[in-house]
C-alpha positions in Angstrom: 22.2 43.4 2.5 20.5 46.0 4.8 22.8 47.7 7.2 21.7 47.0 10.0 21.6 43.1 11.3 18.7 41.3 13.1 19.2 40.0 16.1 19.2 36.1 15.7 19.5 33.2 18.1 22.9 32.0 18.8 23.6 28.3 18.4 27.0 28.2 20.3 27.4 29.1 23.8 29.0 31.8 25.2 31.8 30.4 27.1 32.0 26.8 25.8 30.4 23.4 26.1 31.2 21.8 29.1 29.1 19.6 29.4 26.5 21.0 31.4 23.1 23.5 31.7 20.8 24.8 33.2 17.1 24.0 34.4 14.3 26.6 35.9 16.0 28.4 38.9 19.8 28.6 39.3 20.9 25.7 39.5 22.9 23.3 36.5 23.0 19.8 36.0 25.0 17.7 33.4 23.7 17.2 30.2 23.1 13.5 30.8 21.0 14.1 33.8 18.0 12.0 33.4 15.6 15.0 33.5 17.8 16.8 30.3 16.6 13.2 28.5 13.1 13.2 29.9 13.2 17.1 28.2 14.3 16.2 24.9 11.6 13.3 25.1 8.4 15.3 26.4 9.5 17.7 23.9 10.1 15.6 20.8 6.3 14.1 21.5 5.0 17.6 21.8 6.2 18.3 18.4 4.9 15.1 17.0 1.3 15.8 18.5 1.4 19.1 17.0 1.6 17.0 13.9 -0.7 15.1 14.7 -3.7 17.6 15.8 -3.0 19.8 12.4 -4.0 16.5 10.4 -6.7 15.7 13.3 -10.8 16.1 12.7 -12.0 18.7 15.5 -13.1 16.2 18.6 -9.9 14.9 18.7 -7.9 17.9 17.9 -9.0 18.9 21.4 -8.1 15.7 22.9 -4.5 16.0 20.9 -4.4 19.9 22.3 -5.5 19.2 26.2 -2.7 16.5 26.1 0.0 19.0 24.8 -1.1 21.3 27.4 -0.6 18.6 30.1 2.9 18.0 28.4 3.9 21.6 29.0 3.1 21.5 32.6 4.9 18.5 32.9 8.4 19.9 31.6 7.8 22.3 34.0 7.6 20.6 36.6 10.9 18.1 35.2 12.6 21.3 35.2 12.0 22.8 38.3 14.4 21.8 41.5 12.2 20.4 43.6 12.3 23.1 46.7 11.0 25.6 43.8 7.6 23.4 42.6 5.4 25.3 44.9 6.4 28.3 42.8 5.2 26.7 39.6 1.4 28.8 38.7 -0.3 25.7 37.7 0.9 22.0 38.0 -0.2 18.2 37.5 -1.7 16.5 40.3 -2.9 13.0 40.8 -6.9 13.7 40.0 -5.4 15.6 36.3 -3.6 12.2 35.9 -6.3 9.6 37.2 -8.6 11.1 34.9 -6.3 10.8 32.0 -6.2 7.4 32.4 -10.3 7.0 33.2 -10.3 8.5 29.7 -7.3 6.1 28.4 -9.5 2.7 29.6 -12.8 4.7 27.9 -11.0 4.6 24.5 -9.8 1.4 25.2 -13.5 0.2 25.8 -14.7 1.7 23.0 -11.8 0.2 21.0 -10.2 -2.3 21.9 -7.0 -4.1 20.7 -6.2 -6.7 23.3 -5.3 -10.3 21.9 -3.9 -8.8 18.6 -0.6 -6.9 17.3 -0.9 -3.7 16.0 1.1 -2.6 13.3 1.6 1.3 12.2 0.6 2.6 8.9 -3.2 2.2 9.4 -3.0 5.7 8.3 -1.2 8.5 8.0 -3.0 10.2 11.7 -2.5 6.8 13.3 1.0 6.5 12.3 2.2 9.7 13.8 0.1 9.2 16.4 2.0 6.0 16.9 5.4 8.0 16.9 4.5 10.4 19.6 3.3 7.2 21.7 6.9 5.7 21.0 8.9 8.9 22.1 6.7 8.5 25.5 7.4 4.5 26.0 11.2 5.6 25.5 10.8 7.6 28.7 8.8 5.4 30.7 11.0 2.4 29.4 14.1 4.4 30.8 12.6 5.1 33.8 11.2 1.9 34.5 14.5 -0.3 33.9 15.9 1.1 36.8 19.4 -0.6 38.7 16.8 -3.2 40.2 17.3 -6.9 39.4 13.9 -8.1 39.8 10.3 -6.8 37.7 8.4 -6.4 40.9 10.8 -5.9 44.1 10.7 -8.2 47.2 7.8 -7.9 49.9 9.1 -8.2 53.2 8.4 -10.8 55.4 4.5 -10.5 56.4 3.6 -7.1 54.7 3.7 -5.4 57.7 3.5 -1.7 56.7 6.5 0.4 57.2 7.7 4.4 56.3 9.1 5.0 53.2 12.7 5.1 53.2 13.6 2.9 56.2 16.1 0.5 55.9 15.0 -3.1 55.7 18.3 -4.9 56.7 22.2 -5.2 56.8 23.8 -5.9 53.7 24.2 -9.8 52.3 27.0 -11.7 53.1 26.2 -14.6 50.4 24.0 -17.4 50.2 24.9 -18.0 54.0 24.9 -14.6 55.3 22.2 -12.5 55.9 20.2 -11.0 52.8 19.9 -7.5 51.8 16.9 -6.0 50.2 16.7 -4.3 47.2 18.3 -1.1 47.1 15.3 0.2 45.3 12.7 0.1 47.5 13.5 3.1 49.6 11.9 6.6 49.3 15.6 8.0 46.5 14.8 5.6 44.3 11.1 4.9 44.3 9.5 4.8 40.9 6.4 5.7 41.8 7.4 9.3 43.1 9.2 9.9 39.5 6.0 9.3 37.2 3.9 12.2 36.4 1.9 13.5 39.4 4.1 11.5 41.9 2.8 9.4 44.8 0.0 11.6 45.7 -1.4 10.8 42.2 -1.5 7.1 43.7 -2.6 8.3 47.2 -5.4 9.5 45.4 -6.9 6.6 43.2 -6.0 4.5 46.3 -8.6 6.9 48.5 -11.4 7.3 46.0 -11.1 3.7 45.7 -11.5 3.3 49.4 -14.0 5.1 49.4 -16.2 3.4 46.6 -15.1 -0.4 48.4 -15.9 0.8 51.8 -12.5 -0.1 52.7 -10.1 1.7 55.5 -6.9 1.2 53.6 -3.8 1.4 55.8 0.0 2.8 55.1 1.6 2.1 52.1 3.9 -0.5 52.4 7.2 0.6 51.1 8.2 -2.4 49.1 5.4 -2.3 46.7 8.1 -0.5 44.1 6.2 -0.4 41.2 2.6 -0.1 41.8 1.3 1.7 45.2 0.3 -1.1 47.6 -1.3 -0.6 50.8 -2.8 -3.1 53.2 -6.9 -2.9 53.7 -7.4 -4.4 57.2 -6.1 -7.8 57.7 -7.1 -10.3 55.2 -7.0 -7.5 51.9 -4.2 -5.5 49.7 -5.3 -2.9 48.0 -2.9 -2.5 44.3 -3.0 0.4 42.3 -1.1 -0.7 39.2 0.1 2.7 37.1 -0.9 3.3 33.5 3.0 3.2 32.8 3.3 -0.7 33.6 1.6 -2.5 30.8 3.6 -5.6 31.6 1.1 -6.0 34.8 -2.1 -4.7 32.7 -3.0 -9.1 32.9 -2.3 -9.5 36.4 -6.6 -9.5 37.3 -7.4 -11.7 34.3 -4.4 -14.0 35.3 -5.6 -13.7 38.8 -9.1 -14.7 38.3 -8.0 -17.7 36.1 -5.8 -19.2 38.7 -8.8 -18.9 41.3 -6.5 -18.9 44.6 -4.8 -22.0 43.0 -1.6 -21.0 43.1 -1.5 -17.5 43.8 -3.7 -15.0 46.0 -7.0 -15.0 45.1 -8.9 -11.7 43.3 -11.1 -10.2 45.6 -12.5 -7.3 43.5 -11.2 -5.1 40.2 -11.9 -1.7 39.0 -10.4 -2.1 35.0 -10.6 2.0 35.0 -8.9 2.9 37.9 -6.5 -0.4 37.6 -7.5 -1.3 40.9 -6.7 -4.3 42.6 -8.1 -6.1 45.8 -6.5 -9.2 46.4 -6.2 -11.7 49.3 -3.2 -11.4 51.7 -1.0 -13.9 52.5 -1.1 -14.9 56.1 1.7 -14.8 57.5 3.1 -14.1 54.2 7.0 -15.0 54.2 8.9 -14.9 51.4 10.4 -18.2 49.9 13.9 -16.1 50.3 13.7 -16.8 53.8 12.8 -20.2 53.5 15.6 -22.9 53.1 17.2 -23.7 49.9 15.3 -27.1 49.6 12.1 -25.7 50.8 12.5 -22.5 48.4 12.4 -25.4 45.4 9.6 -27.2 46.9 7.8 -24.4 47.1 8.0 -23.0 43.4 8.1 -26.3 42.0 4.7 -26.6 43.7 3.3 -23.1 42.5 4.3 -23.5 39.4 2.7 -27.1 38.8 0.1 -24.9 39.8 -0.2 -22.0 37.9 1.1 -23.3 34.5 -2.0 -24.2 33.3 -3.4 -23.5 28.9 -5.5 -20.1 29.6 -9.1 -20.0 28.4 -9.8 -18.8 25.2 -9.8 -16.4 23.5 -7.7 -14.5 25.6 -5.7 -11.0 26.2 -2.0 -12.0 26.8 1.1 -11.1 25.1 3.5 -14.0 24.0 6.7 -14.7 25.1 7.6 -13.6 21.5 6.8 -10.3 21.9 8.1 -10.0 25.6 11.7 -11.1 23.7 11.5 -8.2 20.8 10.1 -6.0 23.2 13.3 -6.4 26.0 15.9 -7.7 23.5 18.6 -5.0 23.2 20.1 -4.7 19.8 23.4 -6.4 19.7 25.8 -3.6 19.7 25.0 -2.9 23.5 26.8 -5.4 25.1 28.7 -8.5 23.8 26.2 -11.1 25.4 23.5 -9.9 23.2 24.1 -11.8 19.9 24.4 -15.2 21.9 21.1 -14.4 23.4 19.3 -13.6 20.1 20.9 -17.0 18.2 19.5 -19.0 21.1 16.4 -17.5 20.9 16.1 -17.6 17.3 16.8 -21.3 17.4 13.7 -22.3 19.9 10.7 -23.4 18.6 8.7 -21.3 20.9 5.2 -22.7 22.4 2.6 -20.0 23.5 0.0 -22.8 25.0 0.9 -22.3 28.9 0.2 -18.9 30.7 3.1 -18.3 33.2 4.0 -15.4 35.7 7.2 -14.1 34.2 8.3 -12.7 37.3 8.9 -16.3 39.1 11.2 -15.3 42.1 11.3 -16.2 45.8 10.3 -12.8 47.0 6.9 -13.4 44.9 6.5 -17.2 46.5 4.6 -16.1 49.9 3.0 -18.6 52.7 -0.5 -18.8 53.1 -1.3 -20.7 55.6 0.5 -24.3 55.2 1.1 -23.7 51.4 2.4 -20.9 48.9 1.1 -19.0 46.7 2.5 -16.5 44.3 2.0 -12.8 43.9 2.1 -10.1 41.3 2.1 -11.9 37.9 3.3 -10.5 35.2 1.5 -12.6 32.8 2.1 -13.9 29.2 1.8 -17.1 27.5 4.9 -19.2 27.1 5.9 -22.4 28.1 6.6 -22.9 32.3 10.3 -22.8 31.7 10.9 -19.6 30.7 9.6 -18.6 34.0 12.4 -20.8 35.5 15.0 -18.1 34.7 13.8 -15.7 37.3 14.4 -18.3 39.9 18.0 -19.2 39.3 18.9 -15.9 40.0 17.3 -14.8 43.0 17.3 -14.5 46.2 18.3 -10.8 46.3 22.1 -10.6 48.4 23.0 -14.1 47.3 25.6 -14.7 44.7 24.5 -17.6 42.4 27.3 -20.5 41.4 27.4 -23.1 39.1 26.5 -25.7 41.0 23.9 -23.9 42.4 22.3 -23.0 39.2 22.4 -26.4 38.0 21.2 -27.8 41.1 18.4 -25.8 40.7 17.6 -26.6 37.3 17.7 -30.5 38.0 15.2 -29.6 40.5 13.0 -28.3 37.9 13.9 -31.3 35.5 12.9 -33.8 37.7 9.6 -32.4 38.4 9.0 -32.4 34.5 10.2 -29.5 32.5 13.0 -29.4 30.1 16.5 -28.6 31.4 18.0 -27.6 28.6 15.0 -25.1 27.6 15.3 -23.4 30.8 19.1 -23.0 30.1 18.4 -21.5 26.8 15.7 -19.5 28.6 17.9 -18.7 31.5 20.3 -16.9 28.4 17.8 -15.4 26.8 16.3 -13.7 29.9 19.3 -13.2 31.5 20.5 -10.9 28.5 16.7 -9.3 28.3 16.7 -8.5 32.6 20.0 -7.8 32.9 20.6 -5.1 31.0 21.2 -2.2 30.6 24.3 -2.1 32.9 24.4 1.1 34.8 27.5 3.1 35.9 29.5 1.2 38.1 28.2 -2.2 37.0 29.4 -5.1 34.7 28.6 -9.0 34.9 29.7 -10.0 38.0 27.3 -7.6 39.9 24.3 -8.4 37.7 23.2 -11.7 38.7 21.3 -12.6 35.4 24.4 -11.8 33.2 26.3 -13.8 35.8 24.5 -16.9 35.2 24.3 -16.3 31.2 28.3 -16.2 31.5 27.7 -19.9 33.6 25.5 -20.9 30.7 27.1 -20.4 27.8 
């Protein structure tokens, strides 16, 4: 051995593991911190990209190096306490990001997979490809199932637009009292500032695509959780739906079919900017503040509505693959093995298209009838959108006989009671978890009713 060492990199730390480290500047956070996990992620995928673009022919070896590039500035910018960003040299903003995604739906165009499954292995590029995309779902998965009960959180009363971060009511006091709204919706926990390029990236589709419609586009309304929503004078909503939500990539097609049966009417759609005009709901109050009977009048009457066989051919996902996509495995949480026998004992049908976020804060008034809003759409059968229902409004606490009371409603108006109580299971176990620290089944109202169910 020569005499003198080289200087290596230690693998211990100096003073011990407790637990915790540190991020650009001088701060330190624990090492369960969500940005430590959004690190590890980013970083994993760059590693797999770098794969990927030494295998790649040269046109996309660009594409594969541009993105890696992007990645980089986004750990940055993960890293960095937010009073220090305006140090960063060089950062993502929303036009970097908007036309990432105008170069997403090109590919798509040119290519396109809708309708169909895809499954890995194609090749040996496509497969590691396909690993890099999975490392970057985990993330946006994370970040997406968030403490909120519901897919889409509640619009207030008549979308009036609002600041960010206000407060939008007391807390609930049960079914009689009055209800809260989502903790979610204010400015610490909005989704939309956490995705690459933040709000402004949104700010910034939502003004070029003003400016293409010709459209003054007011506030954004504070409720619109997970897509940026902002009212455009007084019969329009502009949605901006992020790249990150595929569950709503439908919502135009599903739109367009119903035809302002049922739900809000499409106005216009721009596919590359995932741009949304749609008709507003005048005066636009939420089932949730409707009375109990009323509420079940008014979905049973939507969803007589809406449920409807899709033309075909057409793009949705099944209800099959929105069970093995939200399904946890079964160690996470006892109620996850009774979910996945009940499921695996339904003989599914895929010949109705339905919401799939069927709740009273998406059942509006228009006028002297209802109409639903922001679909997630995917072919089923109308009572597995039932689920959704049973557990909502937010600030209530569901009981037995008020879930079965609800479910007779549905019953008599022609669906299957006990489908929608196998549903109800199934869902409940897929939406309610995971549980979050300082939760358990009594304060997640789907695993509340599963518990009821079963």
């Amino acid at each position: 051995m020569p005499a003198r060492r080289r200087a290596s990199a230690r693998v211990t730390t100096r003073a011990g593991d407790r637990g915790d480290t540190s991020l650009f500047g001088k701060g330190r956070v624990r090492k369960t911190d969500p940005r430590v996990e959004a690190l590890g992620d980013l970083d994993e995928a760059q590693a797999v990209l770098g794969i990927a673009r030494a295998a790649a022919p040269r046109p996309l070896a660009k594409t594969l190096l541009d993105l890696q590039r992007g990645l980089y500035l986004a750990m940055a910018e993960v890293a960095t306490p937010r009073p220090d960003l305006a140090r960063l040299p060089e950062r993502l903003d929303g036009a970097a990001v908007a036309d990432l995604e105008k170069h997403g739906e090109e590919l798509k165009r040119k290519r396109p997979i809708e309708g169909r499954f895809v499954v890995p292995g194609e090749d040996r590029l496509s497969a590691v490809l396909d690993h890099a995309r999975r490392g970057m779902r985990r993330r946006g998965l994370h970040l997406r199932r968030g403490p909120a009960p519901l897919a889409q959180p509640a619009l207030r009363s008549s979308l009036r637009a609002r600041p960010i971060g206000r407060a939008d009511g007391a807390p609930g006091e049960g079914e009689r009292g009055r209800r809260a709204p989502s903790p979610t919706v204010t400015a610490p926990r909005d989704w939309l500032a956490r995705l690459p390029g933040g709000a402004a990236r949104f700010e910034s589709i939502a003004a070029q695509v003003a400016a293409d419609w010709g459209l003054v586009v007011g506030p954004r309304i504070a409720a619109g959780r997970y897509s940026y929503v902002a009212p455009a004078g007084p019969d329009a909503i502009l949605k901006i739906i992020p790249v990150e939500d595929d569950d709503a990539d439908h919502i135009a097609d599903a739109l367009r079919f119903w035809d302002g049966d049922g739900a809000v009417r499409l106005l216009r759609h721009d596919p590359t900017w995932r741009a949304l005009l749609v008709e507003r709901a005048v005066p636009g109050t939420e089932a949730a503040q409707a009375p109990e009977g009323e509420a079940l009048a008014a979905a049973i009457d939507v969803g007589k509505r809406i449920w409807r066989a899709p033309d075909a051919p057409h793009p949705y996902r099944s209800v099959r693959d929105w069970v093995r996509r939200w399904l946890p495995p079964d160690e996470r949480h006892p109620l996850v093995p009774a979910a996945r026998r009940t499921f695996e004992a339904m003989d599914l049908r895929t010949d109705t298209l339905v919401h799939a976020d069927f709740h009273h804060h998406n059942l509006l008034r228009h006028g002297d009838r209802w109409v639903a809003i922001d679909p997630k759409p995917i072919v089923g059968e109308p009572e597995f959108d039932v689920p959704a229902f049973l557990w909502n409004p937010l600030g209530t606490t569901s009981t037995r006989a008020r879930t079965e009371r609800r479910i007779r409603a549905f019953a008599d108006a022609g669906l299957d009671a006990e489908r929608i109580r196998r549903w109800a299971i199934v869902r409940g176990v897929c939406d309610g978890l995971p549980l979050h620290p300082g939760e358990d089944e009594t304060t997640r109202p789907q695993l509340r009713i599963v518990r009821e169910l079963l």
